[in-house]
BADREN-115536 format. One line per field, with one value per residue (C-alpha): x negated, y, z. Coordinates in nm, 3 decimals, m for minus. Layout:
// residues N
px: (X	...)
py: (Y	...)
pz: (Z	...)
END
This chain:
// residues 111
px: (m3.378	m3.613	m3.569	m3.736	m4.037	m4.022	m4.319	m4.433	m4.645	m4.818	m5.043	m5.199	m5.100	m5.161	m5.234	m4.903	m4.879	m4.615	m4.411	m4.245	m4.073	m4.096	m4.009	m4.328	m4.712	m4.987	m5.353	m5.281	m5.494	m5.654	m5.965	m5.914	m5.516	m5.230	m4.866	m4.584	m4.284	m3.898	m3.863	m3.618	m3.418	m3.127	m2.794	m2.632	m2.280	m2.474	m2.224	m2.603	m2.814	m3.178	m3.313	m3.694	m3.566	m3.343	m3.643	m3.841	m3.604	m3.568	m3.966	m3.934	m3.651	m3.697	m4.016	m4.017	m4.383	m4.621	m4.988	m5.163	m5.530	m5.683	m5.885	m5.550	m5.417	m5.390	m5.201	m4.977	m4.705	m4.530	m4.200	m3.880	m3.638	m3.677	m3.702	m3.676	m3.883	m4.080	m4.360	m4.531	m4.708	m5.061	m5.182	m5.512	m5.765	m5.528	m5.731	m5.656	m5.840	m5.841	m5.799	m6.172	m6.301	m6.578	m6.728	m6.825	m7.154	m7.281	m7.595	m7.911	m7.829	m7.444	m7.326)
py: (m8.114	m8.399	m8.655	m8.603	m8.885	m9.156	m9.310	m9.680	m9.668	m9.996	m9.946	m10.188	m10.096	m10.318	m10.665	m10.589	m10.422	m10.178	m10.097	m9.826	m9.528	m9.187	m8.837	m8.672	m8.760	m8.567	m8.534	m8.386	m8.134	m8.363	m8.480	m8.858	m8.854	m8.868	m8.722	m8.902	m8.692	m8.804	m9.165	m9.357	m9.662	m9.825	m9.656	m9.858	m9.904	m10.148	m10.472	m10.683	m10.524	m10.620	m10.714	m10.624	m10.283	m10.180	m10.232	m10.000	m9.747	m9.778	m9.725	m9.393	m9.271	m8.918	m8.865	m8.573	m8.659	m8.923	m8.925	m9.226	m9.272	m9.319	m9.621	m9.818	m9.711	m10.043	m9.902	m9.569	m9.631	m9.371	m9.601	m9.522	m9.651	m9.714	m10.086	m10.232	m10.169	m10.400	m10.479	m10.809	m11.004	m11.075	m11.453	m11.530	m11.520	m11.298	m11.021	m10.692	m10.516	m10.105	m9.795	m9.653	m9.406	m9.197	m9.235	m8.875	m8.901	m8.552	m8.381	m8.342	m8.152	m8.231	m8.323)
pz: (m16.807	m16.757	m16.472	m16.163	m16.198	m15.945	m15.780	m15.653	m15.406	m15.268	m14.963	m14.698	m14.310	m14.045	m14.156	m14.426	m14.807	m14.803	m15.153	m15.075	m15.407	m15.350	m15.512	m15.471	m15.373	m15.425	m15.255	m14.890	m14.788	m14.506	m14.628	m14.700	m14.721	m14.968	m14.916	m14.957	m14.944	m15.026	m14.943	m15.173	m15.061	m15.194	m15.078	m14.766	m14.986	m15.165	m15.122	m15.032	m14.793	m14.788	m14.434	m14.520	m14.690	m14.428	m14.151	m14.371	m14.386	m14.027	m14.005	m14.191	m14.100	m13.989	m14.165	m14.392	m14.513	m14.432	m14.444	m14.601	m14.583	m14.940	m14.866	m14.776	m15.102	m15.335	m15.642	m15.769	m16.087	m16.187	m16.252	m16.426	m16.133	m15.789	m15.688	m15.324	m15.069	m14.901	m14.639	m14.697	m14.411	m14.489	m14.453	m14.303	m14.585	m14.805	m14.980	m15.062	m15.294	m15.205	m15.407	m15.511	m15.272	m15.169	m14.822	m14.677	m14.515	m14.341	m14.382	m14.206	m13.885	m13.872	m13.565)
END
């Protein structure tokens, strides 16, 4: 039986890009969001433990699915091992260049 596929996700969230590697992600069914669902991070027995991963893991832990808006979505591999997490701080005049998305604009009459 084939290996379940692991995903990298990178994503921009308050003034920091977030690499984070997950089981499963698909398109949520809230307009405008993906699901992220099965959080991986490296196992504590590790003899190193990773400060920036291990304040991640403290972010999500307890989530069973998180909801990220498309437009903060920077890029989605499809990877054959999890890495290590990370959230990078931003600089001041950093750019971050966004996933492609569609801006929903209603019709005449909508209110």
């Amino acid at each position: 039986m084939a290996a379940k596929p692991i995903y990298k996700v990178i994503f921009y969230n308050q003034n920091q890009v977030f690499e984070v590697f997950a089981e499963a992600i698909y398109q949520s069914e809230m307009y405008g969001f993906i699901e992220i669902e099965e959080l991986i991070f490296g196992e504590r027995s590790q003899l190193l433990v990773d400060p920036a991963e291990e304040k991640l893991k403290t972010e999500f832990a307890g989530v069973k699915r998180s909801y990220i808006p498309m437009q903060s979505v920077i890029r989605i591999d499809e990877v054959e091992k999890e890495g290590t997490a990370k959230a990078t701080e931003l600089k001041s005049g950093d750019k971050v260049a966004h996933f492609p998305g569609q801006s929903f604009v209603p019709g005449p009459g909508a209110d």
